[in-house]
N, C-alpha and C positions, 0 to 999 in steps of 0.2 A: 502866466505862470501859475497862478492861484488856480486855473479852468484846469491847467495840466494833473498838478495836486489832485483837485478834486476826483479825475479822471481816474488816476493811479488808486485813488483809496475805492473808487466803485469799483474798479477791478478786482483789485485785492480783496476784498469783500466779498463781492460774489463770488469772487472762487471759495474763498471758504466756505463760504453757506451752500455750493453746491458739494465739495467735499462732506459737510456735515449731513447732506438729503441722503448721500453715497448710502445704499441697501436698503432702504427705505423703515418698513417696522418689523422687518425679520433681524436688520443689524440692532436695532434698537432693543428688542425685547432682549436679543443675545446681551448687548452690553449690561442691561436690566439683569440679567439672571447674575452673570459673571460680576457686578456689584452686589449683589446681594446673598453671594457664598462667604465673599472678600468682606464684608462689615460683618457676617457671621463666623468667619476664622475668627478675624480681631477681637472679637466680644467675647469667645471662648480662648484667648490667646494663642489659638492656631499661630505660629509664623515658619512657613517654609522658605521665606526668603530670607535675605539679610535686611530688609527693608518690611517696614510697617505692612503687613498684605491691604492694609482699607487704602492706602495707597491709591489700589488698583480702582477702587469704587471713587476716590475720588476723580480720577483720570479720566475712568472712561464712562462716568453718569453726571462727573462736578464740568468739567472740562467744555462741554457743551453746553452747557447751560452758560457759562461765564463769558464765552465766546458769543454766543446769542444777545446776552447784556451787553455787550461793549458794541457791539458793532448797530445795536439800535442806538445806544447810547451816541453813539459817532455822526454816523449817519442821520438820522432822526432826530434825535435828543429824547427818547421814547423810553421815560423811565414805567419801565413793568416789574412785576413780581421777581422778575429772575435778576433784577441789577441788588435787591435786598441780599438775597439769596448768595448772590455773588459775594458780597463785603463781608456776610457772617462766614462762608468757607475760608474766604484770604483770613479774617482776623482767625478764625480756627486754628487753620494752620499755622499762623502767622506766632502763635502763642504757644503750639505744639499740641495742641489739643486734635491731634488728626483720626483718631475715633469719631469724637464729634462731627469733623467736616464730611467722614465719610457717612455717616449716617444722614447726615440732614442733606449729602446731596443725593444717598440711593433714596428717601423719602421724594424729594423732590423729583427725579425720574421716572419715579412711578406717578407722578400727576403729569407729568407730559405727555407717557405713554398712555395713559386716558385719555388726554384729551386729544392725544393725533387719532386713538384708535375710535375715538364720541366722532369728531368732526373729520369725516369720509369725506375722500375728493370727490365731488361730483361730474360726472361723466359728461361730458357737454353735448352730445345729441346730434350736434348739429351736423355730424360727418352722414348721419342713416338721414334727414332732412336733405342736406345734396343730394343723394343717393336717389329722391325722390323726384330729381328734378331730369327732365326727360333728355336726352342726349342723342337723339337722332329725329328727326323730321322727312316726310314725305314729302317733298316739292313739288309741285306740277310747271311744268313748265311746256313750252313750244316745240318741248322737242319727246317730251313725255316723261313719266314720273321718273326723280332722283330723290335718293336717299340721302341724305345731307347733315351735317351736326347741330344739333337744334339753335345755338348759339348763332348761326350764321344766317340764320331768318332775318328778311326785314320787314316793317311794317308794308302792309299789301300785297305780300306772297300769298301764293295759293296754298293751302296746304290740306294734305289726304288723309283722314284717321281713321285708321280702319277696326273692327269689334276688338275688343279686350287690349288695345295700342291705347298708353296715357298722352294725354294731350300738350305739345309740347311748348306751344305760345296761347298767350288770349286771344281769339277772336272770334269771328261772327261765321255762323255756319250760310253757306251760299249754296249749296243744295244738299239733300238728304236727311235723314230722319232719326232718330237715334235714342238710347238713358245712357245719362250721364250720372255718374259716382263722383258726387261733389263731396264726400263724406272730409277727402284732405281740407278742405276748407271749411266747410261749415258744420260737418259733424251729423245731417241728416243721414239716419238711415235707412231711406228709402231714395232710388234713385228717379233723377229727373227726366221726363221728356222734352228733349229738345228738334227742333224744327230750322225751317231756312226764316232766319231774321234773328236767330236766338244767340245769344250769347255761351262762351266756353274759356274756364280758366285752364290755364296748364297748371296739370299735376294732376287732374282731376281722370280717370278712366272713362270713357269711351266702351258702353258693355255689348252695347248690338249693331246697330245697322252702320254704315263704313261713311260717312259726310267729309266732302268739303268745305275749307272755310277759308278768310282771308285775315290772315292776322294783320292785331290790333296794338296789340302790346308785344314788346319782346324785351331779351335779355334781360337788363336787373330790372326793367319795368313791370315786367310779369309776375301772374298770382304768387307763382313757389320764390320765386328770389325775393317777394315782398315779406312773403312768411320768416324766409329765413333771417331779412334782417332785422325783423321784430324781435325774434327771438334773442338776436345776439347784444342788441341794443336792453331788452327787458334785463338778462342777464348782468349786463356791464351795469343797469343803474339800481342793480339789489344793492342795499347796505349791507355792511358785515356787521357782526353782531361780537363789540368787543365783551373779552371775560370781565366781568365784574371784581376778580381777584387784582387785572391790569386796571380797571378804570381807580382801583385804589391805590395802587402802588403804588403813585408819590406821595400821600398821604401816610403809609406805613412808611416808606425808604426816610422822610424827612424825621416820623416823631421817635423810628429809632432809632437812629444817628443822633438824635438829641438828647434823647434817652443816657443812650452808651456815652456821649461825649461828658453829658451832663456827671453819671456815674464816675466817670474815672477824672473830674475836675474833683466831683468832693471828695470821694471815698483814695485818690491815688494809686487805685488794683486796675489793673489793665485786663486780668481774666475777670472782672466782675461786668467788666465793657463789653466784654467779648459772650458772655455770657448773656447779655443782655440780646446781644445781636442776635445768636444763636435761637434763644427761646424767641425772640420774634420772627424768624425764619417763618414768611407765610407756607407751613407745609400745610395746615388744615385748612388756609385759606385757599390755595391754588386748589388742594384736593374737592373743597365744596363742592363746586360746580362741576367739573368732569363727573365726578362719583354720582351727584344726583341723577344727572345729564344718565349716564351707563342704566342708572337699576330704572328710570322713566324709558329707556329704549328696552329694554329686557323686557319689562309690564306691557309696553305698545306692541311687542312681537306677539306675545302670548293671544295679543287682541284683532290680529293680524295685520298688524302697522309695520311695515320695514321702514325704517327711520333712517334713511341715506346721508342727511346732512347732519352733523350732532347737532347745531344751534339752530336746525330745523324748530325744536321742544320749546327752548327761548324766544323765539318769534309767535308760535303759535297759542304763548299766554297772553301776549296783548290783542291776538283777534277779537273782535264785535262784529265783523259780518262772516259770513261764507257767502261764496258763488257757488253756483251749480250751475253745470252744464246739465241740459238735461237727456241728451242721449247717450245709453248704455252706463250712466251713470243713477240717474234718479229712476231711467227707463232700463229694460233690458237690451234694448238699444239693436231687436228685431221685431220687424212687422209680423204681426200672430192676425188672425181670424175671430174677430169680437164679435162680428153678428153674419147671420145669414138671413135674408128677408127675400121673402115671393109676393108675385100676382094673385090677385083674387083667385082662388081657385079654379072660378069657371072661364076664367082664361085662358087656361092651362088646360082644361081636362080631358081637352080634346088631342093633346102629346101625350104619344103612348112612352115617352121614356117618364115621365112624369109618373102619369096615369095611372099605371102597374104598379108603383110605391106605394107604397105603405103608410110612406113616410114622404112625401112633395119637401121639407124645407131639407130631408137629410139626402136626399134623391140632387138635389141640385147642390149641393157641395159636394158629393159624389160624384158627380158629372162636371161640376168642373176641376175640382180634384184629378179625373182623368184623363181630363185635357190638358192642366199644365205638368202634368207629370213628366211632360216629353220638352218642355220649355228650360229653358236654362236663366230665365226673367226672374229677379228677388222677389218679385212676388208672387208668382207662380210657383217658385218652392216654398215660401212660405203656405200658400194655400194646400198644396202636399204635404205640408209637413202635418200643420194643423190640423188636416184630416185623420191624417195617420196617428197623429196623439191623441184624438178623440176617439177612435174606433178603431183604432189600435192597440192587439193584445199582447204582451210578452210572451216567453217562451213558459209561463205559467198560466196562459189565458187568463190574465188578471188586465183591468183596463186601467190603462196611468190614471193616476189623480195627484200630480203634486203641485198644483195650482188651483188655489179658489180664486184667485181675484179680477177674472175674466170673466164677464157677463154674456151667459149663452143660455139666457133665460128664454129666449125666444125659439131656441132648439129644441124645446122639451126634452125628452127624455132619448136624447141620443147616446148619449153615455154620462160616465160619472164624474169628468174631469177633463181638463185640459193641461199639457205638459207644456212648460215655458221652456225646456229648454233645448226644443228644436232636433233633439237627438231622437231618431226613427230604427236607426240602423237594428237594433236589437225587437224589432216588433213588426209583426205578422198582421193582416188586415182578418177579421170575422169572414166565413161564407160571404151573409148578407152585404156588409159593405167591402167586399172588393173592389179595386179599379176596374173600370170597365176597359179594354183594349181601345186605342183610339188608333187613324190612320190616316191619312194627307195631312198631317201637323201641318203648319205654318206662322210661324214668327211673324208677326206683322209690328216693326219698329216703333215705338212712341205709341202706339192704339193699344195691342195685345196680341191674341192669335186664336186661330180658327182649325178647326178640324174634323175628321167624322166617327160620329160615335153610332153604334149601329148602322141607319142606313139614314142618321140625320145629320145634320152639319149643326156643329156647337159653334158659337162667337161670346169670349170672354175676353172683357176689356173695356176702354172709357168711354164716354159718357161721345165722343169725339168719334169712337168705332162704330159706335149704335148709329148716329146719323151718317157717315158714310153708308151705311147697307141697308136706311130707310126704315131702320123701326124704332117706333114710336115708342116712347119712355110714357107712363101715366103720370096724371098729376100725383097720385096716393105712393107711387112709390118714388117719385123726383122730390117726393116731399121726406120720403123715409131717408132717403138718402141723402140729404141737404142736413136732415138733423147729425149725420154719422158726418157730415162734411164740416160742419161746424164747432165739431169738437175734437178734429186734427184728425179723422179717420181718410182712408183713401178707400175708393170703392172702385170695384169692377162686377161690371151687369155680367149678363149672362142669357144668352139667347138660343134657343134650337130651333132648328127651322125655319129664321127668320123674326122668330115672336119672344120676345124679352119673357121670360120667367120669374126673374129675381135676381139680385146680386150679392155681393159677400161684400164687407166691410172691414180690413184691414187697420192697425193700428199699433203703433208702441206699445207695451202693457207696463207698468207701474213697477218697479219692485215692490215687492209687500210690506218689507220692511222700512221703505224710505218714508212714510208718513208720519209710522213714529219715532224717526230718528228724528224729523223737520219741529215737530213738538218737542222733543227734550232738548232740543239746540233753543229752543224759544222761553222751554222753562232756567234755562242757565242765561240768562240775556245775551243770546247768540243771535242778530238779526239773519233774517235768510235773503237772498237773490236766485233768481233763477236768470242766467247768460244761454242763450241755446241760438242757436243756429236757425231751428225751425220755422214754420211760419206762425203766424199771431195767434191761430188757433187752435193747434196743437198746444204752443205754449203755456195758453191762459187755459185749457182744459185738465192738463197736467198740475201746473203751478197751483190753480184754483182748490184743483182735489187734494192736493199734498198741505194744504194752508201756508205754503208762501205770499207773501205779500207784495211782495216788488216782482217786477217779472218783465221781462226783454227780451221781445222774439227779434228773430231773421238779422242777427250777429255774424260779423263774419269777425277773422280770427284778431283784425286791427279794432274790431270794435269794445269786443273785452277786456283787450288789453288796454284802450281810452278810458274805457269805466272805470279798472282798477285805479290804473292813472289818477286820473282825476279825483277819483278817494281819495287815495292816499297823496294828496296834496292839500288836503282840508285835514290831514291829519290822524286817518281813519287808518285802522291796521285789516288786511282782508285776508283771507283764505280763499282760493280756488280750486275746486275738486272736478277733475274732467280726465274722459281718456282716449280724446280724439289728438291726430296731427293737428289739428286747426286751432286744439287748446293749448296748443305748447308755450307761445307768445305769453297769455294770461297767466300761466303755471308759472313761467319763469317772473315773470312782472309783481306777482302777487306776492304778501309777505310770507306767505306760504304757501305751496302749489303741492297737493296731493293727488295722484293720479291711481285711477284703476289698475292694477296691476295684472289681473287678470284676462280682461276682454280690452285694456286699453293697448294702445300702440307702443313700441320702443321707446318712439321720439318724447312722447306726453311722460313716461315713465320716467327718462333721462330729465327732461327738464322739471321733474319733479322734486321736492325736498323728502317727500313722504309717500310711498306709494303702501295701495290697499293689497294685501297678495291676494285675500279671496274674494273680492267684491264685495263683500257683504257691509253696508255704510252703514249699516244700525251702530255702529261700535264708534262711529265719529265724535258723537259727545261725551262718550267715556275719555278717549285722546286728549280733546281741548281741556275736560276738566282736569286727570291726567296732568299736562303741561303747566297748568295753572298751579295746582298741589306738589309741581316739581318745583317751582321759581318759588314760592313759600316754604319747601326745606333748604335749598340753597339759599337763601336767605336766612332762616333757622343758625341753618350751619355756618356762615359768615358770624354773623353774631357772636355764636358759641365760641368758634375758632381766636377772636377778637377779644371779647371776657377774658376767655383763659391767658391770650399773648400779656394782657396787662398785669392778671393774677401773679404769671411770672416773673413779670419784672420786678414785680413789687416784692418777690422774694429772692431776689438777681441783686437787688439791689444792696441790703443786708449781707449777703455772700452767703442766706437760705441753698442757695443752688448754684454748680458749679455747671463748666460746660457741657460734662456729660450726662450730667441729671435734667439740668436744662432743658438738654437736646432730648432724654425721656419723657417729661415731662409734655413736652408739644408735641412728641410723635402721641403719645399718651390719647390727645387731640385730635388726632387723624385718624384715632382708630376708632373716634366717639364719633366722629363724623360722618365716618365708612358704612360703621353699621346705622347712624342714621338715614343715610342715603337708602340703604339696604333695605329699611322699612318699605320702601315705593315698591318694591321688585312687587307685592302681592296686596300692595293696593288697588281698591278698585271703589269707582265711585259708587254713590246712590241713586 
């Protein structure tokens, strides 16, 4: 019987609370505006009805809030701000003072309305994460290839992935050769070559050559279903972050009830109770925090912070560490052209495409610039591109320079600059460095690709391509290129006619701005981490240059999320800033997850509390100090709000103040509070 009860009142309840969500903050503001005409008739004695017009303000701004109080109160036993709130409208009314009740409940509707329009639902992500996961499969079978639903794979099927097709189980590749775009998982942005023995996650793309392979993993065992249920599990164990107005509210409901009971035992006046009630109506207390919260999200926009979650700000004053991801976020998260390095000259000098240069080290990124121009390989257009930002003129014959922080000191004087940002389309190549026509291209999977340039045959590519076709690498430049390998660069030689020339050396490039943002997070005691995907030495070459101290290479998307983990069990508060799929798990796990909003992906966005809209991370330590300078005015403003409920009473008590002066009196408060909030809107740090 008692189980039935129970049943009947969760029902009843929930429908009401879904009745109350009914139109969501378009009804709300409506009801908001249509209370605050209604306490304006009444104050100027407007009355076109036969009935009190504040009436209407309490009906339809008090009425929900009271209904809110009871049904925690029932349910829960969750005494918050709005069950005070509630007894001072009843005893309001209750005494005739319904002026009063309407003002102190339009006051209090507009801190709701803050605080539903501060704390934005957040988008859960995880529907464009499915979306990711591959829903048909190649099968080989005895009777020859079926196309099949990737779900129905089992361990030890064949199965067929052909270029630009994502991979739809994990398994081991059994013939053929291939790069693989691990970017959904590990956030590398450069793709991998894989081989027969090698492994392959599903979700990951498949860019060139077509392999077999015999899956290993399927269904929820596999890469993308592992991703996703990190993500949803990270999400289910965020804390919510209660309002500081509710964590006091039995502490106010108790000492003003004691208050007001206390007053109408001595004094006998029942409006001096009620009175009391009134002025302690947390309206400056509830207003605190939403208001701070509002003018700290307005300051973060201007800085280009979109603030998706409101108690995002409240979380991100207890951070002491951040993570960084370090691709596309510390990096720009494309492979650029950092050096160009040749053979001894008289190696060479006997190649007439060399030879006839002017220039031998601008002569062989020219030449191989015109090789992979016909390539569809990421770094192949990277090496296009970067030629063309270097020795590329606009339609003002003016040469880019909006990058210093690429070392092409070993180019001498090829040009004046390098553009990081990959954009060609608007630029023209000089006479001198035009591409040269090439012709028999060929794509060679996993090595690189070969072709002919004049009447000689070019081979660009690994270290793996040069011994297939028997030419010998020197010690002086297996040594230049060891140093470029050592410090997370990728190299591809370069050969004509058989005879190695020199190679190019490939690499992430830095933000400019990321070093001194990693200094001002260290001068405000913000420890730093670097989380990346990459390998060890990319990592520590990065991490090193930037003065991070902590640093953790070859992560994959469970391992981020363990670390946060694991902090935040010793009690550590972290911040995570990435804007790959593979960072979504850590975004949502972390006490705060800021994502690239720009170059990052949907999913890293969505699971984000804060994302960056233009990239630019120099502006992160303004933010945290920002959040920290909010939770110290909302704190301020507590205080204040708290002073004054007592000032009141103490003049409540005498019969100083009635219910309507009262009720001036504390709104009086909220308007001290508003405009201190207000202060943040154009604050900014040092």
């Amino acid at each position: 019987m008692e189980a039935a009860i129970r049943k009947l009142e969760t029902t009843v309840f929930n429908r009401i609370e879904h009745i109350l969500e009914l139109g969501g903050l378009k009804k709300d503001i409506l009801l908001l505006v249509i209370g605050g005409i209604a306490v304006l008739a009444s104050l100027f004695d407007i009355q076109p009805f036969p009935f009190d017009i504040a009436w209407l303000a309490i009906i339809l701004c008090g009425l929900p809030i009271m209904l809110e109080a009871v049904i925690g109160l029932i349910t829960e036993f969750d005494i918050k701000a709005d069950v005070l709130v509630s007894l001072a409208l009843v005893a309001a009314v209750a005494t005739g003072e319904i002026f009063a009740a309407a003002e102190v409940a339009f006051i209090m509707q507009i801190g709701a309305l803050l605080e539903e329009i501060t704390v934005a639902k957040a988008r859960a992500g995880i529907e464009k994460l499915v979306n990711l996961t591959p829903q048909e499969a190649r099968l080989l079978t005895p009777s020859g290839e079926q196309v099949v639903p990737a779900e129905t794979v089992a361990i030890g099927d064949i199965i067929r992935v052909l270029p630009g097709e994502t991979v739809p189980v994990d398994g081991e590749i059994i013939s053929g050769e291939t790069s693989i775009n691990q970017a959904v998982l590990t956030g590398e942005s450069l793709p991998i070559d894989k081989t027969v023995g090698d492994t392959v996650a599903s979700g990951t793309v498949n860019q060139f050559g077509a392999f077999d392979m015999r899956a290993t993993k399927v269904g929820e065992d596999s890469s993308i279903q592992r991703m996703i249920r990190l993500v949803q599990s990270a999400d289910a164990g965020k804390a919510k972050i209660v309002g500081l107005a509710d964590r006091w509210a039995t502490w106010v409901v108790v000492i003003a009830l004691v208050s007001a009971i206390g007053t109408w035992a001595v004094t006998g006046e029942i409006l001096r109770a009620v009175t009391i009630l009134v002025v302690f109506c947390p309206c400056a207390l509830v207003l605190a925090t939403p208001t701070a919260i509002m003018a700290a999200i307005g300051n973060a926009t201007k800085h280009g912070f979109l603030v998706r979650k409101g108690d995002a700000l409240e979380r991100l004053a207890s951070v002491t560490k951040v993570t960084f991801d370090k691709t596309g976020t510390l990096t720009y998260g494309t492979p650029q052209v950092v050096a160009v390095e040749m053979v001894e000259n008289k190696a060479v000098s006997a190649n007439n495409l060399l030879s006839r240069s002017r220039n031998p080290i601008q002569a062989i990124f020219q030449i191989t610039a015109s090789l992979e121009a016909m390539s569809e390989h990421p770094l192949g257009k990277a090496i296009v591109a970067s030629y063309k930002n270097m020795f590329g003129k606009d339609m003002k014959n003016s040469v880019t320079n909006d990058s210093k922080n690429i070392n092409f000191s070993n180019l001498g004087n090829l040009g004046n600059g390098v553009s990081n940002s990959n954009k060609v389309s608007h630029t023209t190549l000089s006479e001198d460095a035009a591409l040269f026509p090439c012709r028999d291209f060929r794509l060679l999977a996993g090595r690189g690709a070969t072709g002919v340039i004049g009447e000689q045959r070019i081979l660009a590519g690994n270290e793996r391509l040069m011994a297939e076709q028997g030419i010998a690498i020197c010690e002086d430049i297996e040594a230049r290129a060891q140093h470029y390998l050592d410090i997370g660069s990728t190299i591809v030689y370069m050969a004509i006619a058989n005879t190695l020339v020199g190679f190019i050396a490939l690499a992430d490039t830095v933000r400019p701005e990321s070093a001194l943002m990693i200094e001002r997070l260290h001068r405000i005691g913000v420890q730093t981490v670097l989380l990346t995907g990459d390998n060890e030495n990319s990592a520590y070459t990065i991490g090193s240059q930037l003065g991070i101290r902590e640093i953790i290479s070859n992560c994959m998307p469970e391992d981020k999320l363990n670390y946060i983990a694991q902090r935040q069990e010793t009690g550590q508060a972290l911040a995570m800033i990435g804007d790959g799929i593979n960072d979504a798990p850590a975004l949502k796990k972390s006490t705060v997850g800021i994502a690239m909003g720009g170059v990052g992906s949907d999913i890293a966005v969505d699971a984000a509390d804060i994302a960056l809209v233009d990239d630019e991370v120099k502006e992160l330590p303004h933010l945290i100090a920002l959040s920290k300078r909010m939770m110290s005015t909302i704190k301020w403003n507590l205080a204040f709000a708290m002073i004054l409920n007592f000032i009141a009473i103490g003049l409540s008590f005498p019969g100083i103040l009635n219910p309507v002066t009262g009720a001036l009196v504390h709104n009086a408060g909220s308007v001290l509070v508003i405009i201190n909030s207000a202060l943040l809107l154009k604050w900014r740090s040092t």
